[in-house]
mmCIF file of the N, C-alpha and C atoms, coordinates in Angstrom:
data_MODEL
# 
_entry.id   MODEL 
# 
loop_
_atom_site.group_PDB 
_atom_site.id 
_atom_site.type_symbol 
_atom_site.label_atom_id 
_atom_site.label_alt_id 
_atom_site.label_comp_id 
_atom_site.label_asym_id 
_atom_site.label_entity_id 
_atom_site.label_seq_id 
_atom_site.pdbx_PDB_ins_code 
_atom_site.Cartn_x 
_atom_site.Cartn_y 
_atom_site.Cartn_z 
_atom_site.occupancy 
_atom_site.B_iso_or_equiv 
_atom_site.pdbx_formal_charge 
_atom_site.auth_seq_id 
_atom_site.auth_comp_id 
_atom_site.auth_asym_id 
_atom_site.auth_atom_id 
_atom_site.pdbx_PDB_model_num 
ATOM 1   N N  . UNK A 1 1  ? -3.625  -58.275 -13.370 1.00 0.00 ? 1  UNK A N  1 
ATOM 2   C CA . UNK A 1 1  ? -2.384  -57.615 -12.994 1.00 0.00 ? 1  UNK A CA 1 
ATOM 3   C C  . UNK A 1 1  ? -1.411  -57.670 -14.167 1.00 0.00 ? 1  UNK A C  1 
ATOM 4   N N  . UNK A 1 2  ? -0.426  -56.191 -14.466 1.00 0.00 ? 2  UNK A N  1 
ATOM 5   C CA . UNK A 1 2  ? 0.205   -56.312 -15.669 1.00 0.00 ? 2  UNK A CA 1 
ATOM 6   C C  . UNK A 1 2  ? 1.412   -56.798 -15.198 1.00 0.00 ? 2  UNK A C  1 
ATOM 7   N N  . UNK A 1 3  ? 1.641   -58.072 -16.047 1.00 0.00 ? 3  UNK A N  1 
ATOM 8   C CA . UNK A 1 3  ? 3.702   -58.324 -15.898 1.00 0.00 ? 3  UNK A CA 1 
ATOM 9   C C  . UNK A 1 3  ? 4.772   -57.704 -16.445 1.00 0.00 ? 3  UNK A C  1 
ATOM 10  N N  . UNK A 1 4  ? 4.460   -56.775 -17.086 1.00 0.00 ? 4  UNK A N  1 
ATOM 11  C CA . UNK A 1 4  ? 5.882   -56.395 -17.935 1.00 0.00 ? 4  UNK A CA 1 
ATOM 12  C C  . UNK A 1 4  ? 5.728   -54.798 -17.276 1.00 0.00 ? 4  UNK A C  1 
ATOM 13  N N  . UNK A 1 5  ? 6.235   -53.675 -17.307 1.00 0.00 ? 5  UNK A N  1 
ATOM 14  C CA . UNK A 1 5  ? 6.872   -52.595 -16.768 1.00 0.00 ? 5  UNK A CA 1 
ATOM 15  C C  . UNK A 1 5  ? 6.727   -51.259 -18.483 1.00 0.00 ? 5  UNK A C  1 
ATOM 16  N N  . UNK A 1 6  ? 6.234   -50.266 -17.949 1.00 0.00 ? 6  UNK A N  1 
ATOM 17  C CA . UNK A 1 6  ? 6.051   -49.388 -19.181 1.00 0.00 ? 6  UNK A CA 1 
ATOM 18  C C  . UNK A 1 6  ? 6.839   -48.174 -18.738 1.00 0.00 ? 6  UNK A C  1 
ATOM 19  N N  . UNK A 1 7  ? 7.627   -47.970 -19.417 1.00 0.00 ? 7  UNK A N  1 
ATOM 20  C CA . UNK A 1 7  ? 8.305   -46.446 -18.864 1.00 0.00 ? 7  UNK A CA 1 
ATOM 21  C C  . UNK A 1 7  ? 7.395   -45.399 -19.366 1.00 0.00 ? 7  UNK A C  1 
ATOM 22  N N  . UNK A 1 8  ? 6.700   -44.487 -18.668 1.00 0.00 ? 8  UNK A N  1 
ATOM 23  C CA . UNK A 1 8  ? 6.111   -43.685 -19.094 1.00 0.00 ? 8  UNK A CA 1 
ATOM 24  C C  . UNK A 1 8  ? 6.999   -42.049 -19.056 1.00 0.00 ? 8  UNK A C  1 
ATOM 25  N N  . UNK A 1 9  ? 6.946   -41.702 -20.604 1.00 0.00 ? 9  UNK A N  1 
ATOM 26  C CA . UNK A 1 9  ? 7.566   -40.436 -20.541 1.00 0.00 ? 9  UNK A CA 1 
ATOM 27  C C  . UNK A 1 9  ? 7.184   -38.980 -19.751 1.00 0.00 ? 9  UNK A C  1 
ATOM 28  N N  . UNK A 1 10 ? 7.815   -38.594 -18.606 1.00 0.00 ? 10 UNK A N  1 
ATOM 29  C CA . UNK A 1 10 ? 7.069   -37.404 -18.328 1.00 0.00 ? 10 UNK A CA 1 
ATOM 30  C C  . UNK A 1 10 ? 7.335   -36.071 -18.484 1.00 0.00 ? 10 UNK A C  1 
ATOM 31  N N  . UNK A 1 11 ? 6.559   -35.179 -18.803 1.00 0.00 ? 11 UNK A N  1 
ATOM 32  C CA . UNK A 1 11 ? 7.112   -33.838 -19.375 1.00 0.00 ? 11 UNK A CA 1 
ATOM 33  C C  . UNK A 1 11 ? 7.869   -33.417 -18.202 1.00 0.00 ? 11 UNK A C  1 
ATOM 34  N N  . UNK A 1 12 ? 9.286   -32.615 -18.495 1.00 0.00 ? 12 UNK A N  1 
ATOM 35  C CA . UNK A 1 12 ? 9.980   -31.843 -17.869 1.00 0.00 ? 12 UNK A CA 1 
ATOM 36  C C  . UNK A 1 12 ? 9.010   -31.252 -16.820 1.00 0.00 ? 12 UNK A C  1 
ATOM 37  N N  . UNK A 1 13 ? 9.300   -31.012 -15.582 1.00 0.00 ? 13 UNK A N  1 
ATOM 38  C CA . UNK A 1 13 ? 8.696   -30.215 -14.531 1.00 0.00 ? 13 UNK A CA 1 
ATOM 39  C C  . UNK A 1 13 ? 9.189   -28.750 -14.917 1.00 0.00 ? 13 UNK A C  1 
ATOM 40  N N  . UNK A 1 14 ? 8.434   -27.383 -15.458 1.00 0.00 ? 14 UNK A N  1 
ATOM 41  C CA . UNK A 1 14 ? 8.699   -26.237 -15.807 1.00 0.00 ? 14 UNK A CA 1 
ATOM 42  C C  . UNK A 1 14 ? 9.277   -25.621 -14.037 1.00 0.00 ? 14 UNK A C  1 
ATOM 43  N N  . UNK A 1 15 ? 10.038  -25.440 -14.436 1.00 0.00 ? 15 UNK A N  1 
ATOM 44  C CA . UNK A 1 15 ? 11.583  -24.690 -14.127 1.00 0.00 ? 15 UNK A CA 1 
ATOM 45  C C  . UNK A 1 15 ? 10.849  -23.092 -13.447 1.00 0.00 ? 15 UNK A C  1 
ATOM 46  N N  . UNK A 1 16 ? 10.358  -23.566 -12.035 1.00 0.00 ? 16 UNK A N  1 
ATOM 47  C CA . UNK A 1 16 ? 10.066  -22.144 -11.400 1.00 0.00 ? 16 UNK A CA 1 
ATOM 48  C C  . UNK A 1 16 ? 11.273  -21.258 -11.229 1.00 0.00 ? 16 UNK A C  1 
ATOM 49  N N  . UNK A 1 17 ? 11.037  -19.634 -11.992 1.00 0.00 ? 17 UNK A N  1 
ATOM 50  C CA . UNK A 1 17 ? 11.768  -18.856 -11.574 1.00 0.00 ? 17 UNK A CA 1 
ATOM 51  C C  . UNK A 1 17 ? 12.141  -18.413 -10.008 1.00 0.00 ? 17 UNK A C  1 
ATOM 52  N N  . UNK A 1 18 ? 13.269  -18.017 -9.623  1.00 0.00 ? 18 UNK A N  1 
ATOM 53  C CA . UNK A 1 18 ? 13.403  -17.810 -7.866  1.00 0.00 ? 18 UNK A CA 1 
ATOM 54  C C  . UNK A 1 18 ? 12.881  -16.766 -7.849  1.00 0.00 ? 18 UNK A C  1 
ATOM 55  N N  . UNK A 1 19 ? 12.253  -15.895 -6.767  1.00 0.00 ? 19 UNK A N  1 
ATOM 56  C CA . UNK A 1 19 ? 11.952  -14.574 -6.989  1.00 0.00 ? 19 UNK A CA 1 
ATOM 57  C C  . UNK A 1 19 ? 12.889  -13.783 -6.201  1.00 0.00 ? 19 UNK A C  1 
ATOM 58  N N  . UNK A 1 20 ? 12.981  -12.858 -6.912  1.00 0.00 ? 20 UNK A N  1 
ATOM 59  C CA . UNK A 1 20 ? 14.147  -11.838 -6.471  1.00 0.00 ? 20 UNK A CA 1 
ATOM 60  C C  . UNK A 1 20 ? 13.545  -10.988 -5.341  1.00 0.00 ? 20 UNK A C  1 
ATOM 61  N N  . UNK A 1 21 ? 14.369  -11.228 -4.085  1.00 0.00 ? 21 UNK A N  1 
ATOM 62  C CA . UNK A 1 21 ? 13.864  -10.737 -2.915  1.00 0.00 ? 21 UNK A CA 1 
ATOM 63  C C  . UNK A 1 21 ? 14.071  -9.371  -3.424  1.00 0.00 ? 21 UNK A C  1 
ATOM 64  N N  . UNK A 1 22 ? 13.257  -8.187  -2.983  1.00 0.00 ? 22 UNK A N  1 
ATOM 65  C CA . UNK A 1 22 ? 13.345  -7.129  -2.930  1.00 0.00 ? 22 UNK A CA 1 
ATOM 66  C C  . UNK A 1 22 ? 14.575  -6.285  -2.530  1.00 0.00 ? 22 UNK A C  1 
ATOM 67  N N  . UNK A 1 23 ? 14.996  -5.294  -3.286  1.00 0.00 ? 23 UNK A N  1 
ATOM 68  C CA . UNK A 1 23 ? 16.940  -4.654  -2.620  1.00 0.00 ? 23 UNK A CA 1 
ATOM 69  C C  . UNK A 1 23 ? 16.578  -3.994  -1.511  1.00 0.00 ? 23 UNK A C  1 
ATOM 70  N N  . UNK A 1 24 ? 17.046  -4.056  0.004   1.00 0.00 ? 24 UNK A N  1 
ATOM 71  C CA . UNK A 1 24 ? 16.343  -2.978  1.107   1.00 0.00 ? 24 UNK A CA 1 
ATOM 72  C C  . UNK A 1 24 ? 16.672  -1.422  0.258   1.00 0.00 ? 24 UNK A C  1 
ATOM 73  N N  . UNK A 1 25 ? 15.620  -0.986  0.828   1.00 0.00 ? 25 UNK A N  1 
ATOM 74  C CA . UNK A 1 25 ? 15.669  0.107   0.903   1.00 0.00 ? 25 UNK A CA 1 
ATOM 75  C C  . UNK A 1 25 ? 16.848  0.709   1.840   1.00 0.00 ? 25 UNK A C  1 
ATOM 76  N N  . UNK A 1 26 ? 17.908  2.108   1.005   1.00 0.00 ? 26 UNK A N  1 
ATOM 77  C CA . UNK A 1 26 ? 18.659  2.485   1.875   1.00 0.00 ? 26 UNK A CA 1 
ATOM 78  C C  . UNK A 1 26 ? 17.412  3.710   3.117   1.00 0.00 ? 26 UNK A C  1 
ATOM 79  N N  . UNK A 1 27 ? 18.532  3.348   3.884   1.00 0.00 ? 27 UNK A N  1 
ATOM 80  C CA . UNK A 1 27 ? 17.491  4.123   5.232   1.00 0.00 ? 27 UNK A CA 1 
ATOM 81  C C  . UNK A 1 27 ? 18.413  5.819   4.665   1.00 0.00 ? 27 UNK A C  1 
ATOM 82  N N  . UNK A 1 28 ? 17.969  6.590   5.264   1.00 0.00 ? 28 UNK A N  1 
ATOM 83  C CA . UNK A 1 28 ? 17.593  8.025   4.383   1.00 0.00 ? 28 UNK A CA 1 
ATOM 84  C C  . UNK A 1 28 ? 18.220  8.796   6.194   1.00 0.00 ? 28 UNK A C  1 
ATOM 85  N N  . UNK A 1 29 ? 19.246  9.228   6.113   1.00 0.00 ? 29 UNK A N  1 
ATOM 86  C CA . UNK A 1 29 ? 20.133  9.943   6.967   1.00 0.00 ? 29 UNK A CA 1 
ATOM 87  C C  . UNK A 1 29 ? 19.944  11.525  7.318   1.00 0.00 ? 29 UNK A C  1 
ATOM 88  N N  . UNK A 1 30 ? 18.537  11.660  7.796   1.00 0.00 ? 30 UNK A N  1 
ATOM 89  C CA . UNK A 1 30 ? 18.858  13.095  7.834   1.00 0.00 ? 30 UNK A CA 1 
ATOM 90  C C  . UNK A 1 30 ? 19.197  13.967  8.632   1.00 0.00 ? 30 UNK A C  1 
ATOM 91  N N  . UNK A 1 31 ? 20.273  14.661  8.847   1.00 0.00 ? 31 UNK A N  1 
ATOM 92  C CA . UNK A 1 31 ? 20.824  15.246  10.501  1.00 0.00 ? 31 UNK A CA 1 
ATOM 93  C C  . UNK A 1 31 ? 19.442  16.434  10.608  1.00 0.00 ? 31 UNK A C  1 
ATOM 94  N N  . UNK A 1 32 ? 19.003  16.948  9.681   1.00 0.00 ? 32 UNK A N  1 
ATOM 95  C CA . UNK A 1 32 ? 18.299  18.543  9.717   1.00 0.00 ? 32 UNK A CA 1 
ATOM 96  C C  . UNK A 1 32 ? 16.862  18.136  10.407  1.00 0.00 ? 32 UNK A C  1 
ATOM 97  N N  . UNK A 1 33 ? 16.363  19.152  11.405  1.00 0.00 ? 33 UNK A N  1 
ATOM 98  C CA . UNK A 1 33 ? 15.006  18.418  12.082  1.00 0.00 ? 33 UNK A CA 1 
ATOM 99  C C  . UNK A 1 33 ? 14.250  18.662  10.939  1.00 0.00 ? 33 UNK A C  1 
ATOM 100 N N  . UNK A 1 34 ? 13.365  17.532  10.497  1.00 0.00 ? 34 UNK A N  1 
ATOM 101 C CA . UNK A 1 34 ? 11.871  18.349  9.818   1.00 0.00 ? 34 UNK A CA 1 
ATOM 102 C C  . UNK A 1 34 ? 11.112  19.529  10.631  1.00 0.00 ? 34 UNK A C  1 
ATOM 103 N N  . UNK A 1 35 ? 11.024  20.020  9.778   1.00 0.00 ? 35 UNK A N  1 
ATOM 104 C CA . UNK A 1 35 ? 10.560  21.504  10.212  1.00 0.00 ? 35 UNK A CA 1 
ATOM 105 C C  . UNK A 1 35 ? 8.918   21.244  9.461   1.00 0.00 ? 35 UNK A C  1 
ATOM 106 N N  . UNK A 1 36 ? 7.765   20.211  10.577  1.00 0.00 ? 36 UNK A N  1 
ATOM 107 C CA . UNK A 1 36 ? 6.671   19.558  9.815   1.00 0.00 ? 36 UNK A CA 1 
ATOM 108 C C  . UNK A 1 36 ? 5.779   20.458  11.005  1.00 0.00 ? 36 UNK A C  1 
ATOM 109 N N  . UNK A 1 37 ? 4.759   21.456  10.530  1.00 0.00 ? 37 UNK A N  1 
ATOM 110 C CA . UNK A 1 37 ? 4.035   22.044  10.878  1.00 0.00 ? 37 UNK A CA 1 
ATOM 111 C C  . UNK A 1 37 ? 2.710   21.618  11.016  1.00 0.00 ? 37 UNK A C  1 
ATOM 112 N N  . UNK A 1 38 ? 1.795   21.317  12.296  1.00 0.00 ? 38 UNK A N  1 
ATOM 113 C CA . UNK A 1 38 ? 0.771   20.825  11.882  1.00 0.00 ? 38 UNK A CA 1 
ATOM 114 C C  . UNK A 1 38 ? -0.318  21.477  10.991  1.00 0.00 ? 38 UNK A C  1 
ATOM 115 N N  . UNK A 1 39 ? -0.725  21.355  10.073  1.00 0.00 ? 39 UNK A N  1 
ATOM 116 C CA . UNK A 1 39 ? -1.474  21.835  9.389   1.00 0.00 ? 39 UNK A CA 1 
ATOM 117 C C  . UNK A 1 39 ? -3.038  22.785  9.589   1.00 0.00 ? 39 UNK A C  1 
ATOM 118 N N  . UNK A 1 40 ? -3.296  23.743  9.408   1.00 0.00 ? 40 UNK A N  1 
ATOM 119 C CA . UNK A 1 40 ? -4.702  24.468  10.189  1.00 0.00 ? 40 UNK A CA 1 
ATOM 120 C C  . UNK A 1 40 ? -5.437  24.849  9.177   1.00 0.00 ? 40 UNK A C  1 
ATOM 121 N N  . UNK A 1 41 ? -6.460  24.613  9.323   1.00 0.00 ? 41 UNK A N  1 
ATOM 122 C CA . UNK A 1 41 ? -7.106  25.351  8.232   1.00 0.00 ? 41 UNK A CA 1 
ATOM 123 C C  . UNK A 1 41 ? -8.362  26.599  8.862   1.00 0.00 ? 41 UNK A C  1 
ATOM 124 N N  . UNK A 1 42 ? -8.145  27.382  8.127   1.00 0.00 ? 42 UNK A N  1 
ATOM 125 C CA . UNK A 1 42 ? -8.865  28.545  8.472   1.00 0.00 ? 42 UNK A CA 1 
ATOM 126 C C  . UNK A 1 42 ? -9.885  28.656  7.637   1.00 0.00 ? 42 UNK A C  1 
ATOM 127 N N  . UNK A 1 43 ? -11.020 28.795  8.181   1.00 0.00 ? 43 UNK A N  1 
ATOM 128 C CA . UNK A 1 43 ? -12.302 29.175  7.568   1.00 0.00 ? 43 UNK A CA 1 
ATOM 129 C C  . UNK A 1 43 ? -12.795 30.476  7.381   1.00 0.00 ? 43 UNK A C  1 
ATOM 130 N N  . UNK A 1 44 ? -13.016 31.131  6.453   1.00 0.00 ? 44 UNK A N  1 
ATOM 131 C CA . UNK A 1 44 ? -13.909 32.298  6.407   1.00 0.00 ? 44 UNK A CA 1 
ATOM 132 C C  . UNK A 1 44 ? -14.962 32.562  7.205   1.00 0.00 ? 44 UNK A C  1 
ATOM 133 N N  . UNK A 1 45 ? -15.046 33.616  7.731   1.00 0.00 ? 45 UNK A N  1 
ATOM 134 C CA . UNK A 1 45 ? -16.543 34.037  8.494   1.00 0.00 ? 45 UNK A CA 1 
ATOM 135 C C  . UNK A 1 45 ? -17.653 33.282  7.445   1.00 0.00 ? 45 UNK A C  1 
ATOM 136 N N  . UNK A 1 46 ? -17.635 33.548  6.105   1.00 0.00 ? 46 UNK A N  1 
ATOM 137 C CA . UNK A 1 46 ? -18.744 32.960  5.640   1.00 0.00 ? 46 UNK A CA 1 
ATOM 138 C C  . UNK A 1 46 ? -19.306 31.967  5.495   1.00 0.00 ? 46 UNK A C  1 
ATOM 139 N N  . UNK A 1 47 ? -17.639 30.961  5.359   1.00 0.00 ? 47 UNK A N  1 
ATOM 140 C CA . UNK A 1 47 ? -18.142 29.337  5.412   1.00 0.00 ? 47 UNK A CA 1 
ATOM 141 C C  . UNK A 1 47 ? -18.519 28.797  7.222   1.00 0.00 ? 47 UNK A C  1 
ATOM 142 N N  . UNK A 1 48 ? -18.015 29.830  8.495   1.00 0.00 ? 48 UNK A N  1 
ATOM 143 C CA . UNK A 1 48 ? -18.465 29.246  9.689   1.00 0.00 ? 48 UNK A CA 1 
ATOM 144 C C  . UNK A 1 48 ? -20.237 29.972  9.518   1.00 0.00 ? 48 UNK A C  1 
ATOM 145 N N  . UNK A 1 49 ? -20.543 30.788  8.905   1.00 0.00 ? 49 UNK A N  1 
ATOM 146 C CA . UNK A 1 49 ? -21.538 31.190  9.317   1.00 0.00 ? 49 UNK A CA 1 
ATOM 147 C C  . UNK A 1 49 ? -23.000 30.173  8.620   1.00 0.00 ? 49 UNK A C  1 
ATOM 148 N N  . UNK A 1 50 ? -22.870 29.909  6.864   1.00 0.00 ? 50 UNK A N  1 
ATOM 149 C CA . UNK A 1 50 ? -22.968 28.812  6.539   1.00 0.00 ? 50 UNK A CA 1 
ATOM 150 C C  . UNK A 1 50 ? -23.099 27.282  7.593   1.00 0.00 ? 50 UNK A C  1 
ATOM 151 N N  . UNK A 1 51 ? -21.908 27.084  7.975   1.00 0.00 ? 51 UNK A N  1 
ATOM 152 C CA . UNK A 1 51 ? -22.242 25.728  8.558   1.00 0.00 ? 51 UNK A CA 1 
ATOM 153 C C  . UNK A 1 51 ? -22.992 25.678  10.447  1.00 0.00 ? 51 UNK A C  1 
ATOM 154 N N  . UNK A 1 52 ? -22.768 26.956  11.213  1.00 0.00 ? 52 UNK A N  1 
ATOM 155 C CA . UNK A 1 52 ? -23.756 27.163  11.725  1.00 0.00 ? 52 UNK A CA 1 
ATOM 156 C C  . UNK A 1 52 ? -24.927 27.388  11.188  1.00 0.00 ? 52 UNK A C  1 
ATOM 157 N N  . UNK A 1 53 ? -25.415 27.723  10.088  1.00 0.00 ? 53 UNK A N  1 
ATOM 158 C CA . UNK A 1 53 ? -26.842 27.664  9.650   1.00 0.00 ? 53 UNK A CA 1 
ATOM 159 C C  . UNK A 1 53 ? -27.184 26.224  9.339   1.00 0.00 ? 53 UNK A C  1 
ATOM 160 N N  . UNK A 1 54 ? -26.306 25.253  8.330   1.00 0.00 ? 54 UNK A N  1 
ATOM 161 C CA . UNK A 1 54 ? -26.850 23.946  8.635   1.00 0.00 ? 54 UNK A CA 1 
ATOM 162 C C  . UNK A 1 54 ? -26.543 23.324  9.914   1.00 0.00 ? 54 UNK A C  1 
ATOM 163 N N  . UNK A 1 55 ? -26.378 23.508  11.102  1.00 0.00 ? 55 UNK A N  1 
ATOM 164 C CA . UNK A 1 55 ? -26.131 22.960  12.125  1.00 0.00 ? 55 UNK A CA 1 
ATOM 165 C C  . UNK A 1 55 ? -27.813 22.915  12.671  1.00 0.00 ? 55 UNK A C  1 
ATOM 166 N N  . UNK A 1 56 ? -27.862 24.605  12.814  1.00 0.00 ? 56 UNK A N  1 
ATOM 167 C CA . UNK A 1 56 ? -29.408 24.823  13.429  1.00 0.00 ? 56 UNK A CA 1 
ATOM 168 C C  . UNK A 1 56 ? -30.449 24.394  12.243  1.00 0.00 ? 56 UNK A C  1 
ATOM 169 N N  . UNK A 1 57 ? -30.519 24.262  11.188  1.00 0.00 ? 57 UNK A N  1 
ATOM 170 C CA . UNK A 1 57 ? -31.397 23.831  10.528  1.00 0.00 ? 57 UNK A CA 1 
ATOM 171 C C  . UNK A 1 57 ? -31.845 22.165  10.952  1.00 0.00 ? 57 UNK A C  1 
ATOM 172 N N  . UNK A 1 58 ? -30.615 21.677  10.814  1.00 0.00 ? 58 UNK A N  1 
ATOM 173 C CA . UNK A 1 58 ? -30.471 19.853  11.633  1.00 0.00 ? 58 UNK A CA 1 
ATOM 174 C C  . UNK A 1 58 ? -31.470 19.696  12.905  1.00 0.00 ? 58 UNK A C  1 
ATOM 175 N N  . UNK A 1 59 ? -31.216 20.704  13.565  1.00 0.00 ? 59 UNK A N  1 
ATOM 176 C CA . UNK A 1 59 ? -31.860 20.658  14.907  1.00 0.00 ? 59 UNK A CA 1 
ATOM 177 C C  . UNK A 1 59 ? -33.377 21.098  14.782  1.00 0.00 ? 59 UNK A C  1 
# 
């Protein structure tokens, strides 16, 4: 067992940066309705006629 006492030097504990909470987002005010259309897509006779042919080919 040691009798005498050693101060041991310890390196500085590195200094965590805080993290910067995120700024809210401002919320976005809009009186005007969206005017959001659902989207359609139209196919050519050629591409339905096409994918009825690989349909019956499958079968």
């Amino acid at each position: 067992m040691v009798d005498w006492e050693v101060e041991i030097e310890r390196p500085p504990r590195p200094q965590r940066h805080r993290q910067r909470q995120p700024e809210p987002e401002p919320e976005i005010q809009d009186d005007e309705l969206l005017d959001l259309k659902p989207l359609q897509i139209e196919m050519s006779d050629k591409e339905e006629e096409e994918e009825d042919n690989d349909e019956i080919q499958k079968l």
